[in-house]
C-alpha positions as CSV (number, residue, x, y, z in Angstrom):
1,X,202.2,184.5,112.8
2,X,200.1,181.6,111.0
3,X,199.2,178.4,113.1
4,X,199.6,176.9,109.9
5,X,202.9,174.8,109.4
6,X,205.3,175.3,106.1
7,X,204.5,171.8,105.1
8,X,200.3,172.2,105.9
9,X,200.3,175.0,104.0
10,X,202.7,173.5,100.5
11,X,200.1,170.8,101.2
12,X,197.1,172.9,101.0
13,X,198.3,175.3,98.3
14,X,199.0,171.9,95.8
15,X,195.4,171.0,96.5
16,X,194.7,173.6,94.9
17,X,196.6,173.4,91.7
18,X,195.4,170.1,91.4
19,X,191.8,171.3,91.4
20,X,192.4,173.3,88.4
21,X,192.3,170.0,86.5
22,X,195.7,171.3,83.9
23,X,197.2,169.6,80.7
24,X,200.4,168.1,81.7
25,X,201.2,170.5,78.7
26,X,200.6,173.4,81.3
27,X,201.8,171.8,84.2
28,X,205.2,170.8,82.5
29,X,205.5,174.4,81.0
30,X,204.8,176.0,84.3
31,X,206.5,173.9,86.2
32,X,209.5,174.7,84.5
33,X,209.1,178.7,84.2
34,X,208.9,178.3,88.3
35,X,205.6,180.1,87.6
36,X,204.1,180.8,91.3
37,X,201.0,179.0,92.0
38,X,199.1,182.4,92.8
39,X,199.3,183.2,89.2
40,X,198.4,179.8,87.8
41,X,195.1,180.1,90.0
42,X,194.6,183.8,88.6
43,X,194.8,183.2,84.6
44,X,192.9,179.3,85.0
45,X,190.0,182.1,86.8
46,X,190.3,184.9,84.2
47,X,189.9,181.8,81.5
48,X,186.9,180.7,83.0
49,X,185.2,184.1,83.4
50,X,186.4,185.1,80.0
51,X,184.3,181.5,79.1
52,X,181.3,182.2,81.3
53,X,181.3,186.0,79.5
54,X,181.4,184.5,76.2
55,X,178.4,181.8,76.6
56,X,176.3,184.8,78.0
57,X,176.7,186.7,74.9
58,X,175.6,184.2,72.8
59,X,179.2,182.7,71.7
60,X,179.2,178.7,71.2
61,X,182.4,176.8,72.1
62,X,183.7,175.0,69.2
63,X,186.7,172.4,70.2
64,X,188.2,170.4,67.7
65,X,189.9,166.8,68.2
């Protein structure tokens, strides 16, 4: 049993999410899909390791306007 309570834990967990720093583009297509917050933290992580792999290979990152 966890000696956290149901609303500490909500509280914690949206912390989280907002860490990630998403688009409201994201957030409003997530949000919708009812996408659980465990695998909104896994693909922003496999994004940035697939960004951290690229820069030590040599890639540039190129954003446009």
């Amino acid at each position: 049993m966890s000696c956290w309570k149901k609303e500490q834990l909500e509280n914690m967990l949206e912390d989280v999410i907002n860490e990630l720093h998403l688009s409201d583009s994201a957030i409003a297509e997530f949000g919708a899909n009812g996408t659980p917050p465990a695998q909104i933290v896994r693909m922003v992580l496999q994004q940035k390791d697939d960004i951290i792999r690229n820069l030590r290979a040599g890639m540039i990152s190129i954003t446009y306007p």
